[in-house]
Structures are given as C-alpha cells and as structure tokens.
N, C-alpha and C positions, 0 to 999 in steps of 0.2 A: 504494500500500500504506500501511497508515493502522497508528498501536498505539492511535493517542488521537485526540477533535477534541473542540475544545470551543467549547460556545457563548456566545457574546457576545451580547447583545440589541441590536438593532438602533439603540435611541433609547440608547445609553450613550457618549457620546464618547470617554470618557477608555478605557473598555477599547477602541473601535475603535483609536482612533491608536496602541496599544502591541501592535496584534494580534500585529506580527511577533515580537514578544521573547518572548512565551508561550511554552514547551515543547511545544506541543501540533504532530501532525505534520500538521492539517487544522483549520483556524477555522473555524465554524458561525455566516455572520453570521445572525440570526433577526428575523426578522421577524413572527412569527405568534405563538405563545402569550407569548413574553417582551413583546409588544411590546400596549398598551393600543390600543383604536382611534382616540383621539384623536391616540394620538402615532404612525398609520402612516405618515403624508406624511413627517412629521418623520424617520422613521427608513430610510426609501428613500434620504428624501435627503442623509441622513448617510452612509448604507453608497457609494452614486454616489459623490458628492465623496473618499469618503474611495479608492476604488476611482480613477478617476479620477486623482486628482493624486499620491496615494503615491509611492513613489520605490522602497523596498522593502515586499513583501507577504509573508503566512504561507505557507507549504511549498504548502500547499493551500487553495482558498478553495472554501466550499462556503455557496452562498445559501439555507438557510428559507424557503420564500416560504408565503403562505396558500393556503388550500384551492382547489383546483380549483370552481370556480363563484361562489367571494367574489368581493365587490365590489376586492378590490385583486390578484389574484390578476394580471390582466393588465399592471397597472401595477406590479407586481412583477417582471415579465419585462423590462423596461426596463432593468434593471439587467443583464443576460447583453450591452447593447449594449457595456460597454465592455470588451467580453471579457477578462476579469480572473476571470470564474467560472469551476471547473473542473468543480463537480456542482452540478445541483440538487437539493435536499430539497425532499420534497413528502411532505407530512402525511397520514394517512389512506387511505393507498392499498389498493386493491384490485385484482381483475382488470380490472373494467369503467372505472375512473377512469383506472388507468395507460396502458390501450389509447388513450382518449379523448386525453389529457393529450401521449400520445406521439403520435399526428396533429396535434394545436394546435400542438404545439411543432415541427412538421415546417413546418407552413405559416408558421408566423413568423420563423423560422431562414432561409428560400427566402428571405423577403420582405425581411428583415432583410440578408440573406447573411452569416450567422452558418456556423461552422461547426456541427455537431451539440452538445450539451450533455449530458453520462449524468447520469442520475439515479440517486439515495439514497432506494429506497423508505422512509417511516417507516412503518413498520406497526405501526399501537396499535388495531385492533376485531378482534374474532374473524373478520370477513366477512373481513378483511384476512389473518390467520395462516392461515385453512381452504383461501383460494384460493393459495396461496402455491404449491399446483403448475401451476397453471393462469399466472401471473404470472412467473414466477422465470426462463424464458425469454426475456421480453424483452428484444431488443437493444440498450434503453437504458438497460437497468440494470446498475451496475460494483458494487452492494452495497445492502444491507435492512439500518437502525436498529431496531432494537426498542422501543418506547416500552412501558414496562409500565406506567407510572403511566395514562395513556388507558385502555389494553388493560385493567386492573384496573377503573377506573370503569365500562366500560363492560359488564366481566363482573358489575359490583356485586357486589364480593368487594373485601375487606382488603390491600394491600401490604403483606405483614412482609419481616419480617430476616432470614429463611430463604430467602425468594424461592421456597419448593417452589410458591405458587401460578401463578409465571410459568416453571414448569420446560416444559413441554407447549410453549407456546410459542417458549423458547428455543428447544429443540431444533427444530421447525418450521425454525427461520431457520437454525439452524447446516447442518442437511442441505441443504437445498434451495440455499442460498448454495450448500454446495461442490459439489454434483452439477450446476450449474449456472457454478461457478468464478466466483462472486460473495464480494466479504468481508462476512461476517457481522459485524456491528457492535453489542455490547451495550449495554441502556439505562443511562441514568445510575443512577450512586447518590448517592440526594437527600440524604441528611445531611453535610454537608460539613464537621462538625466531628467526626466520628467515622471518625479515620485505618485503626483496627482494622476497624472494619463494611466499609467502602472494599476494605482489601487483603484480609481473607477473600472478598467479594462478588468481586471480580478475578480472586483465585485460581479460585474453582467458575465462573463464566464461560469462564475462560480453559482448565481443565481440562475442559470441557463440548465446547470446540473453537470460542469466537467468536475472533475474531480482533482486533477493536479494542472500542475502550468509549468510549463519550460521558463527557465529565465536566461540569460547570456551574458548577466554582470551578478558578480555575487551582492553589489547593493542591493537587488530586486529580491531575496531570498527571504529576507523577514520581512517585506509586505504579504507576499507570496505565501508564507506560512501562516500570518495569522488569519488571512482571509480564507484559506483553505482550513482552518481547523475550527471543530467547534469552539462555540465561545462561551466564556466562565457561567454565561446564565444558560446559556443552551445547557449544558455539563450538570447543573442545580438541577435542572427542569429534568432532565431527563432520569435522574437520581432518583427523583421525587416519584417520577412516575413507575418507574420499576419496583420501588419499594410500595409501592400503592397495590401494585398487580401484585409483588406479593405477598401485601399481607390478607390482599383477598380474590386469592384463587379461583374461587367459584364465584365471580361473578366477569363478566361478557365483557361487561362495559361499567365504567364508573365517573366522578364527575373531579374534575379538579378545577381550581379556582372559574369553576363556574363554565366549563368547556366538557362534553364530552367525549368522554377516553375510551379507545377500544381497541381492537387487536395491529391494526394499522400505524396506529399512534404508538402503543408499546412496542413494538418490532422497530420505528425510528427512534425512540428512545435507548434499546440496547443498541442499536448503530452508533448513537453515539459515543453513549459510552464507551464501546469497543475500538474508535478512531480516539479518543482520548487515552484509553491506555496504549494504545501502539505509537500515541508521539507524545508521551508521559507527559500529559494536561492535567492527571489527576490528584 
C-alpha cells in the first residue's frame, strides 16, 4: 500500500544513496525518461551496486525500466537478479505489451529462479486508458500510474492546472484499479515550486478516489502524505465506530451522532483504521 513514490533518476548518485531517508513510502529508481541514452549503462549500474551492497533500503523499491522492445529493456531486467525489486514499472503499457511482457518475464524468472515480480502498469497513450478493461485483470499487476504528461502529448492537447483535460482518464484508472483491487496511482504534479497547485491537484485526485501520487521532488512528499492519509478525526471517527459494532453485535445498523450506521459505513471504518496502522497514524 503506497500514499506516495517518488522518482529518483537513475544516473543521480547522491539522490540514490539517501533513497532511504526520503519520506516517500515507495522509491521509483528510473531508468527510462529521466535517464539520457548515453548515461543508460551508467545508470543500471549505479541503481545494481547501489541495490546490491546497501545495508538499508526504501519501504519499497520499484524499478522504471525502458520500453518493452528497446534496446536496454533486457539488460534492464538484470537488475530484478538481486532481488531487492519489489515492482516493476513499465512505460507505455497496453493490452497487447502487458500480455507479451508478462510471458518474457515468466520465462526469465524460471530461468533466472526469481520469484514472480508484479508490475506498475504506466499508462500515458489513449490505446493504453481504452484497453484498461481488457488489461486490469492481469495477474501481474498490484496497481496503474497515470502518466498524463505522455497521455496529453500524445492526445496533442495542452496540460493545464485544472487537469479537467486528464479527468476521463483519471477516472478510467480509479474504476478499473478498484473493481479489479489494484491501487490507482496518480500522475505527478510537474511544478515543484508551486506548494498550493501541488495540495489542491492532491486534494481532487484524492477526492476522485486515486489512492497514491507520484511526486519528482522530495518537497512534494509530505503534502502528498498527509493528503493521502486518513486524518486525526477521520482515525477518532472510525475508532468510534468499530467499537460501537462491537459492542453491539447483533444489531444491523445503529445511530451515531445522529447518522445512520450500517455494514457499509463499518467496512470504511476498518479501512481506515487499517491505512492508519500501515503508515503508523495511530
């Protein structure tokens, strides 16, 4: 369970070696857009070593790798050998890539004797948001990134500050994630010196129903957390109401400060609580 990850780019040493001190609850080492082509060898093998000899690593380590068919894509998966990755991100995905991608990685995992690896669809092209029922089942997949920056060039349309051009898509990923019990994961927000743009973008995300957010500066990491996590009255409320259910079992439904409570209500009350102890809120 993720509120934030953030990405480090592959060729940057001084952010790898401090991954763990980050606030973020999943590290995104990248390899693919952050990372130039001259510097891809250089940044493999900086993320390996660094993988590798660590001592302590972030909550979560989730690898970037380039596009299924690139020329580094294979030597990209070298890195899952010191099994220190927990997901792969994979750029670009659709119906037809993911199926492909989830066989390659079945035969190199045997070969290798890797355990399995779940993948972080990124899906930034309309072929990628349209298939997304066709897709969303996959066994290998634990959550869908949003990339709207891709997803905008590729619609040739404008990214503004309202984001109403990437609503269609959002929502796309928020359904299909939870009707499939995957975490929806929203794209970054690219102005990193604009704290206000940041926590309103969070907020309608978040009230949309994603569930975490990419950031690409570790400033954005504690707006990003508190708005993804329940909050101190949420946390009470939900207390209250659990203890309400149980101290009376046998009944369906019951009333709390003057609201009707019933099996709906109590099921989002232990969700909460249960995101509260997984990012020790309580």
């Amino acid at each position: 369970m993720f509120r934030s990850l953030l990405f480090i780019p592959g060729n940057n040493p001084s952010m790898i070696q401090n991954a763990d001190i980050f606030m973020a609850d999943g590290i995104i080492f990248d390899l693919e857009d952050a990372v130039s082509i001259s510097e891809k060898n250089n940044a493999r093998n900086l993320i390996k070593h660094y993988l590798d000899n660590s001592s302590v690593l972030p909550k979560q380590v989730v690898l970037r790798v380039n596009s299924f068919g690139s020329e580094w894509f294979i030597k990209d998966l070298e890195i899952l050998k010191t099994k220190k990755v927990n997901y792969l991100l994979v750029p670009k995905l659709d119906y037809e890539s993911l199926n492909t991608i989830s066989s390659f990685l079945s035969d190199f995992e045997e070969k290798e004797k890797l355990e399995e690896t779940k993948i972080i669809a990124l899906v930034e092209t309309a072929k990628g948001i349209t298939e997304m029922s066709l897709f969303a089942q996959n066994n290998r997949l634990m959550g869908v990134l949003l990339g709207a920056e891709d997803l905008t060039n590729d619609l040739e349309i404008k990214r503004t500050e309202t984001s109403l051009e990437i609503f269609y898509a959002r929502s796309q990923v928020i359904y299909f994630c939870r009707a499939n019990n995957l975490i929806a994961i929203d794209t970054p927000y690219t102005d990193i010196n604009n704290i206000d743009g940041l926590k309103t973008d969070c907020k309608y995300a978040y009230g949309l129903g994603m569930k975490a957010k990419a950031a690409i500066h570790p400033n954005q990491l504690e707006i990003i957390n508190d708005i993804f996590s329940p909050t101190k009255e949420e946390i009470e409320w939900a207390k209250a109401i659990i203890k309400l259910s149980e101290e009376n079992p046998e009944k369906g439904a019951f009333q709390y400060r003057g609201k009707m409570i019933d099996k709906p209500i109590i099921e989002r009350a232990k969700k909460i609580i249960q995101k509260a102890e997984i990012f020790n809120l309580l």
